[in-house]
DOTOR-182767 format. One record per residue (C-alpha): residue number from 1; residue in three letters; chain; y, z, x. Coordinates in Angstrom, 3 decimals. Layout:
N
<milo><i>NUM</i><aa>ALA</aa><ch>A</ch><v>Y</v><w>Z</w><u>X</u></milo>
...
//
This chain:
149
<milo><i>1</i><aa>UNK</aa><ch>A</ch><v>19.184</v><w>123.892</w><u>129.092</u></milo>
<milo><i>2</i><aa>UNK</aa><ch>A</ch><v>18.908</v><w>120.299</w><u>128.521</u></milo>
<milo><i>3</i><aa>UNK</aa><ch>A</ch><v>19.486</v><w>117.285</w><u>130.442</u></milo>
<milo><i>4</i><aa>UNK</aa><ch>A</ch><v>23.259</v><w>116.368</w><u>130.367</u></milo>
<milo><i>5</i><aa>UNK</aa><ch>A</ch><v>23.116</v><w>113.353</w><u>127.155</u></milo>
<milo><i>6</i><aa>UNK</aa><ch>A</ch><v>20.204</v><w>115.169</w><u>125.909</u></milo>
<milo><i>7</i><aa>UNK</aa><ch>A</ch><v>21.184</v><w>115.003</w><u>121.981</u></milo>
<milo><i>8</i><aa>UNK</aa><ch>A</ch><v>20.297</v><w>117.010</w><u>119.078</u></milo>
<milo><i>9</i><aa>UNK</aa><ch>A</ch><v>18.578</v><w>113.853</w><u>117.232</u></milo>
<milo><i>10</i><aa>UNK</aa><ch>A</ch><v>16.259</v><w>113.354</w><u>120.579</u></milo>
<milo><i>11</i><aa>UNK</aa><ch>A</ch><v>15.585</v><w>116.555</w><u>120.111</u></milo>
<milo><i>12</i><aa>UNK</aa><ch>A</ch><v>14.461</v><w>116.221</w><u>116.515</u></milo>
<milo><i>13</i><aa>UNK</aa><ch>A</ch><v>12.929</v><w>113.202</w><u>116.965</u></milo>
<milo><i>14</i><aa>UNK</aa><ch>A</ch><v>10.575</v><w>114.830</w><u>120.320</u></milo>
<milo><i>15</i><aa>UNK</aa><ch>A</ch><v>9.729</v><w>117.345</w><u>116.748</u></milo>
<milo><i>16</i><aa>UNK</aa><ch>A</ch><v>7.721</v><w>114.150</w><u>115.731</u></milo>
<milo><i>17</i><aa>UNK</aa><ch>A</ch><v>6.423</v><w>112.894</w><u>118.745</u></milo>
<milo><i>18</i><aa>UNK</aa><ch>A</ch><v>5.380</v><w>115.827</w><u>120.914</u></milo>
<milo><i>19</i><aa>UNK</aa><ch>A</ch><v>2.666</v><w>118.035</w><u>120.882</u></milo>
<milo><i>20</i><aa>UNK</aa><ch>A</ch><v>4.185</v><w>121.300</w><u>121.568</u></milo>
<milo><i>21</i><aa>UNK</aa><ch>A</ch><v>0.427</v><w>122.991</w><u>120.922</u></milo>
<milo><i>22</i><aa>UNK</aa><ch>A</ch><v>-2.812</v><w>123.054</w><u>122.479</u></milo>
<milo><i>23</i><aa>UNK</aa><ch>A</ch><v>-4.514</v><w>124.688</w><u>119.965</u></milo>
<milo><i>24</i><aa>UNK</aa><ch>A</ch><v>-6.950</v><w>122.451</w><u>117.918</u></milo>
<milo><i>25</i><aa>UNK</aa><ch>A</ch><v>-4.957</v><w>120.508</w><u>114.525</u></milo>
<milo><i>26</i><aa>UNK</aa><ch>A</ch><v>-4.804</v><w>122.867</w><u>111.435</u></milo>
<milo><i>27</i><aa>UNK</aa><ch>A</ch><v>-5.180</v><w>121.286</w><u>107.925</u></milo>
<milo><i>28</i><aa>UNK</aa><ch>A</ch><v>-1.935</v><w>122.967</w><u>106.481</u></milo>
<milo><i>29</i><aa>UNK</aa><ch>A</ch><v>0.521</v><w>120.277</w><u>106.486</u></milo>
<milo><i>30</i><aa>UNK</aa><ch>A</ch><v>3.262</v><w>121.376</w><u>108.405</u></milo>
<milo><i>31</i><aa>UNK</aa><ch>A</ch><v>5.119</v><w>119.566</w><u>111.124</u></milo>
<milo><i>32</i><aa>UNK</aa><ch>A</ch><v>5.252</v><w>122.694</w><u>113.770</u></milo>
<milo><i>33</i><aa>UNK</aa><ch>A</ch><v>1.119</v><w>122.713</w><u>113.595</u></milo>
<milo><i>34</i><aa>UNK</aa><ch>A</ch><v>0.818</v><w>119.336</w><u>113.593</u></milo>
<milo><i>35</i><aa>UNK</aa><ch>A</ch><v>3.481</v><w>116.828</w><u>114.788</u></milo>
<milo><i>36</i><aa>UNK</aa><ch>A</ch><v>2.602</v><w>114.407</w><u>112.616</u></milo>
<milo><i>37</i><aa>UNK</aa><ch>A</ch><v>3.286</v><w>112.529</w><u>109.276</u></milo>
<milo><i>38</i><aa>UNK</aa><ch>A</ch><v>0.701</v><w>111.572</w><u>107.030</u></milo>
<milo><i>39</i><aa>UNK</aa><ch>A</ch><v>2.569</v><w>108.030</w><u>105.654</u></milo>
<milo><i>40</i><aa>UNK</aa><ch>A</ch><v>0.562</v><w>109.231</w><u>102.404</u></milo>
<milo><i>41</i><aa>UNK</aa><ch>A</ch><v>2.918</v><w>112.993</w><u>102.053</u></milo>
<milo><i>42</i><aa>UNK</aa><ch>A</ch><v>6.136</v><w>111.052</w><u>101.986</u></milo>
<milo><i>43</i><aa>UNK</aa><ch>A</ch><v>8.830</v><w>109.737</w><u>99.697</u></milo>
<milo><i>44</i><aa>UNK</aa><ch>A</ch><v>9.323</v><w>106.091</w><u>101.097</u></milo>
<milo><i>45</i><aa>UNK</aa><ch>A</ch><v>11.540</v><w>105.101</w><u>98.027</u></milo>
<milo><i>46</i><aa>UNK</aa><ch>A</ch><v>14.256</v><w>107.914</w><u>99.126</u></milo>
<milo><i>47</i><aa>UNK</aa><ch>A</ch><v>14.162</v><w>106.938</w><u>102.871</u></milo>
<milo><i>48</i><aa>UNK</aa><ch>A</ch><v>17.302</v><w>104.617</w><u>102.635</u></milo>
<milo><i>49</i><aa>UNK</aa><ch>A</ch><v>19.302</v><w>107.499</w><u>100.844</u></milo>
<milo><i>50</i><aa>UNK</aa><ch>A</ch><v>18.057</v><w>109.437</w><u>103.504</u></milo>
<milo><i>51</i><aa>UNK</aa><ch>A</ch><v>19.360</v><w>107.329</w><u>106.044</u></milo>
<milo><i>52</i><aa>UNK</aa><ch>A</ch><v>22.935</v><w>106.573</w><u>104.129</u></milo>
<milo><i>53</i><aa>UNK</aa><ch>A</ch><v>23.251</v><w>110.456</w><u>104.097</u></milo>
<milo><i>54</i><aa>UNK</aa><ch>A</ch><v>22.723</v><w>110.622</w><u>107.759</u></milo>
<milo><i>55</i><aa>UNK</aa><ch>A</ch><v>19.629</v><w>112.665</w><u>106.760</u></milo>
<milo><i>56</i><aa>UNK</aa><ch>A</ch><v>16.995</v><w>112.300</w><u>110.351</u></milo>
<milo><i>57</i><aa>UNK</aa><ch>A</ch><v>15.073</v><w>111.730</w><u>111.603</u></milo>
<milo><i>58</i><aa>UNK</aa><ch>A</ch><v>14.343</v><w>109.947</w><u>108.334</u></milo>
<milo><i>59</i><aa>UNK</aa><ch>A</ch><v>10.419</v><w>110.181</w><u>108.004</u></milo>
<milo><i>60</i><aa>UNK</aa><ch>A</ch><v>10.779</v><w>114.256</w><u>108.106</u></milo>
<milo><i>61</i><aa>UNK</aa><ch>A</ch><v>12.843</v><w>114.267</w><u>105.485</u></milo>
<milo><i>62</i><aa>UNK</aa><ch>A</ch><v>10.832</v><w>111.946</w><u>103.477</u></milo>
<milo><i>63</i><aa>UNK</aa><ch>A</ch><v>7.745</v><w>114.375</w><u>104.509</u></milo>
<milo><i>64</i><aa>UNK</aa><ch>A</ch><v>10.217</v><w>117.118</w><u>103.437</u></milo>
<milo><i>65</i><aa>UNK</aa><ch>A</ch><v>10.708</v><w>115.394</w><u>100.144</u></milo>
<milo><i>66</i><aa>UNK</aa><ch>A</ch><v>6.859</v><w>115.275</w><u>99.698</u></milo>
<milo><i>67</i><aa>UNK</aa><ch>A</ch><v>5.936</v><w>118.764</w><u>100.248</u></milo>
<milo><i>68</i><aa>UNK</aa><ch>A</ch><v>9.145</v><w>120.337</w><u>98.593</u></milo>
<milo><i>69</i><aa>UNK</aa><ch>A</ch><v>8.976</v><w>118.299</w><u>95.034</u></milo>
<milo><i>70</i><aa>UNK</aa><ch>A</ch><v>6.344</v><w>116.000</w><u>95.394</u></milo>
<milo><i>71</i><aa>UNK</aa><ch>A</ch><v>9.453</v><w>113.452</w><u>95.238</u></milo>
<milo><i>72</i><aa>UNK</aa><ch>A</ch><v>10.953</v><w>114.359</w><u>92.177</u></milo>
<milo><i>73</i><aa>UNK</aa><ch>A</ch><v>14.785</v><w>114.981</w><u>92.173</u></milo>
<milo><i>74</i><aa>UNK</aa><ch>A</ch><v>14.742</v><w>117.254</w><u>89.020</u></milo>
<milo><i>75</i><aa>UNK</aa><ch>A</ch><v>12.188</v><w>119.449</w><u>90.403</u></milo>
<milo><i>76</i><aa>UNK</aa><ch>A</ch><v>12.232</v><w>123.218</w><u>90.246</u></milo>
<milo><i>77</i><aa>UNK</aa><ch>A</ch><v>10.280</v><w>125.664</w><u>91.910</u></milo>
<milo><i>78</i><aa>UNK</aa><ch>A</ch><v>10.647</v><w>128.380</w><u>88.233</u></milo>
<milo><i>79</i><aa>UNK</aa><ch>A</ch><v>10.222</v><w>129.384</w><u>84.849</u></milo>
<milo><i>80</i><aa>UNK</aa><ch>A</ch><v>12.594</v><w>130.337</w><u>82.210</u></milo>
<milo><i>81</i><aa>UNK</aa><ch>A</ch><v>11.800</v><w>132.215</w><u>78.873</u></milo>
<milo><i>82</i><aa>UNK</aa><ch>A</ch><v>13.876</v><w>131.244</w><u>75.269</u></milo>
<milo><i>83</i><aa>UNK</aa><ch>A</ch><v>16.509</v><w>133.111</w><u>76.126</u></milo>
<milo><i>84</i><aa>UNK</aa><ch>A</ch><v>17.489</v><w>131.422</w><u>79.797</u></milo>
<milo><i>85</i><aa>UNK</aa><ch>A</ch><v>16.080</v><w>134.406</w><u>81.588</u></milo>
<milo><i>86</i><aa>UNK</aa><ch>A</ch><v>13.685</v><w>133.487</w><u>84.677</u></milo>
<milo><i>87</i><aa>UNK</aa><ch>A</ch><v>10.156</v><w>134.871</w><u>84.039</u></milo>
<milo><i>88</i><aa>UNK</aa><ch>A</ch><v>8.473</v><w>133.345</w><u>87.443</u></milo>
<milo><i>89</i><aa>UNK</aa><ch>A</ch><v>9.965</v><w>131.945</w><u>90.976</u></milo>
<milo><i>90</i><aa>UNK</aa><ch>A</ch><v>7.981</v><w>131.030</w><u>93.945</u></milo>
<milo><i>91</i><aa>UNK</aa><ch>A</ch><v>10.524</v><w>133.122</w><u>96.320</u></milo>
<milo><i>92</i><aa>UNK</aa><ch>A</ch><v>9.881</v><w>136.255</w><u>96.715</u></milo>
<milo><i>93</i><aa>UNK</aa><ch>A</ch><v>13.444</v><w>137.184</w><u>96.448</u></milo>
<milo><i>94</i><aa>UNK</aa><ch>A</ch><v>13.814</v><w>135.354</w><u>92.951</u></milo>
<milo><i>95</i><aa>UNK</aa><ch>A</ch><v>16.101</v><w>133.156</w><u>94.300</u></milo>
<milo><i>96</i><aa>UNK</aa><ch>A</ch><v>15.342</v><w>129.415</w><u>92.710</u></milo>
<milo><i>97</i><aa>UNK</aa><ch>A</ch><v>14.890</v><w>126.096</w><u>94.684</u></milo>
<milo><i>98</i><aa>UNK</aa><ch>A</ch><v>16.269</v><w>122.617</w><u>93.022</u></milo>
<milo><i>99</i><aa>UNK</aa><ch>A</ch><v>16.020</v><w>118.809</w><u>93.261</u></milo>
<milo><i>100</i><aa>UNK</aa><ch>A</ch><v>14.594</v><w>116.331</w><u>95.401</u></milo>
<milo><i>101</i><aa>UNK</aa><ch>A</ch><v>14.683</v><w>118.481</w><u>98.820</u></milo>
<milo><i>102</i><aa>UNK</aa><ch>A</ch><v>14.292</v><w>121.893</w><u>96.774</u></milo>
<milo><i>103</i><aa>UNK</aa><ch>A</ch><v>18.370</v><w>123.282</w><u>98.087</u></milo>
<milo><i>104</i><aa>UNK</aa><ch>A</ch><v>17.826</v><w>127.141</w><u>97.643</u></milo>
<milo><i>105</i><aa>UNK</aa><ch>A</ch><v>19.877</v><w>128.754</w><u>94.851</u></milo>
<milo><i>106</i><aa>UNK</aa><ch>A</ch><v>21.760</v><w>131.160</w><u>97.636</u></milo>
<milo><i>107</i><aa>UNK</aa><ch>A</ch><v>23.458</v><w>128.118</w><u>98.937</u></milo>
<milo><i>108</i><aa>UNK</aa><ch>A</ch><v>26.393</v><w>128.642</w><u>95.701</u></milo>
<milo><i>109</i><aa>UNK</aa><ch>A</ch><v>29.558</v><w>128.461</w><u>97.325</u></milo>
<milo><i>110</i><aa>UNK</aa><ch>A</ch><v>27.864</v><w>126.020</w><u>99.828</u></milo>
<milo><i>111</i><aa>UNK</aa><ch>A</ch><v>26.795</v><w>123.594</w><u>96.294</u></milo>
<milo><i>112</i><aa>UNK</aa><ch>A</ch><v>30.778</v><w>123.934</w><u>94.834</u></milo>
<milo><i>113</i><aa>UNK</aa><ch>A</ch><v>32.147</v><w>123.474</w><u>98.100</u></milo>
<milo><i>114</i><aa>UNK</aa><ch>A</ch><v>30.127</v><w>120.571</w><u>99.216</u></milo>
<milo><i>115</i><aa>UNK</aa><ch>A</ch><v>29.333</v><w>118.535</w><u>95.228</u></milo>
<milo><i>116</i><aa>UNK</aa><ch>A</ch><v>33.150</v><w>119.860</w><u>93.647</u></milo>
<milo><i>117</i><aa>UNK</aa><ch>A</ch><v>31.075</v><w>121.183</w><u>91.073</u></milo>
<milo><i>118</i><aa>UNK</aa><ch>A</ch><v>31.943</v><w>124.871</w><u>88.956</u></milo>
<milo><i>119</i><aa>UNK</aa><ch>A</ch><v>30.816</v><w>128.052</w><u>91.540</u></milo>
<milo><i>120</i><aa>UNK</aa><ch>A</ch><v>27.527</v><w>129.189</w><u>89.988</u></milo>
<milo><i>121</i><aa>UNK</aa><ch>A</ch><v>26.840</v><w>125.677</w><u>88.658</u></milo>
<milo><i>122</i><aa>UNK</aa><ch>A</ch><v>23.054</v><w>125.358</w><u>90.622</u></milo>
<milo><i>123</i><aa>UNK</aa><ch>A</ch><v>22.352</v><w>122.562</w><u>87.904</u></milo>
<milo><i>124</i><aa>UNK</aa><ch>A</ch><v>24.378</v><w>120.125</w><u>89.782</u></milo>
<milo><i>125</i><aa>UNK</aa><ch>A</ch><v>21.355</v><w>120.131</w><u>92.456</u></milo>
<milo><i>126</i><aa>UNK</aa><ch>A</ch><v>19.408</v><w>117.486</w><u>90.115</u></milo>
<milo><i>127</i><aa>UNK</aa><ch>A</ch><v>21.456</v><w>115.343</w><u>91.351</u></milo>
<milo><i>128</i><aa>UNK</aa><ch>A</ch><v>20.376</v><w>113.175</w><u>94.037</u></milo>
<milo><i>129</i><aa>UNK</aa><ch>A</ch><v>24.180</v><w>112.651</w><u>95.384</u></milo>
<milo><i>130</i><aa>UNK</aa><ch>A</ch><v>24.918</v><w>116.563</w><u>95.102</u></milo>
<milo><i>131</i><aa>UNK</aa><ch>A</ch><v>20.938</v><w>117.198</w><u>96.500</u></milo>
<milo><i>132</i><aa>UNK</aa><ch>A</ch><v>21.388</v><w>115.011</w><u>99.418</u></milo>
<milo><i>133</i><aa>UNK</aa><ch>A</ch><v>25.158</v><w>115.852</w><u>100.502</u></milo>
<milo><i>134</i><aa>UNK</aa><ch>A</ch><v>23.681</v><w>119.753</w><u>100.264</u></milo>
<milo><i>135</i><aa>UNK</aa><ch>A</ch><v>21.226</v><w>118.729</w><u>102.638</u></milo>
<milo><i>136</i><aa>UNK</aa><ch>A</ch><v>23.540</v><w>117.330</w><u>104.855</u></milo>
<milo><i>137</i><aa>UNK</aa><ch>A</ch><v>25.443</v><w>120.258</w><u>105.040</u></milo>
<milo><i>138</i><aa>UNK</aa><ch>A</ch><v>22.298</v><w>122.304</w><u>106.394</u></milo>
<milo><i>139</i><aa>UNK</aa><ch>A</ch><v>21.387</v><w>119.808</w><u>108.495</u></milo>
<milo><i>140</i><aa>UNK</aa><ch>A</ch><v>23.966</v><w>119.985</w><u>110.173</u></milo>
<milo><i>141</i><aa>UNK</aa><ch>A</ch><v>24.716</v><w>123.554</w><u>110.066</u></milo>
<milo><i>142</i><aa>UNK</aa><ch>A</ch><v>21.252</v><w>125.477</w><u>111.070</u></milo>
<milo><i>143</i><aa>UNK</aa><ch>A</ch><v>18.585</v><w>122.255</w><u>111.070</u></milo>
<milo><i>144</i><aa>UNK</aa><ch>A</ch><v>15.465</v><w>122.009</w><u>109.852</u></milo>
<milo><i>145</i><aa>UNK</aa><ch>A</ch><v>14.779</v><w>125.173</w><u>110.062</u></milo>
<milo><i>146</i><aa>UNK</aa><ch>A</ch><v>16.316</v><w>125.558</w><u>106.450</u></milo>
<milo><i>147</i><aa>UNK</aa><ch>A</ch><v>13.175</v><w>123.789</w><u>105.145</u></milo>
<milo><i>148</i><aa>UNK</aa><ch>A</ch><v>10.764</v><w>125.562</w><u>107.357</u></milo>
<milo><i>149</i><aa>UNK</aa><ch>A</ch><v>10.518</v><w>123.069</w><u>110.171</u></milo>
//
């Protein structure tokens, strides 16, 4: 139990701060090994969008950003063949990942809901407004744990 005005976003934030380990630093670049940020694996151009979409703490989810596109909104984690059909996916489970924070393609009604945009319509998750406003959603409705964190 925590401390009575113990919030969620201290909580998050100790995710940066804290070393919840004593084990000795891995290389991997993950924030549950290493509670830490390299400045270098972040998206510093996206961290006032971030911020306007009540996105924190703000440097994870420009680390986020980083690891998940390498920064780039239209990024996309599969291959199609000439007839729209997907050849390759990085999930196991073929499911597809899109945009800047790589929003998982099982997140449908979630995307139509959330961006007003046709159900089935995963295309709408190049945008950065739809991307972001996604996020938001599972933020604030599992955490980070939706990207692994």
């Amino acid at each position: 139990m925590y401390p009575s005005g113990y919030t969620y976003d201290q909580r998050l934030v100790e995710l940066t701060t804290t070393t919840t380990t004593t084990e000795p630093e891995k290389t991997d670049h993950t924030i549950k090994k290493t509670n830490a940020i390299n400045e270098t694996e972040t998206c510093p151009q996206y961290e006032d969008l971030f911020r306007q979409y009540g996105l924190k703490p703000v440097k994870v989810f420009s680390y986020i950003a980083w690891r998940e596109s390498r920064c780039r909104p239209n990024a996309v984690n599969a291959k199609w063949d000439d007839q729209g059909n997907v050849t390759w996916t990085l999930n196991k489970n073929g499911s597809i990942d899109r945009g800047l924070l790589q929003v998982n393609s099982s997140w449908k009604t979630v995307t139509s809901n959330v961006c007003g945009s046709t159900f089935g319509d995963m295309e709408v998750l190049y945008d950065l407004d739809c991307n972001l406003k996604v996020a938001k959603y599972l933020l604030d409705n599992g955490g980070l744990g939706h990207w692994g964190m």
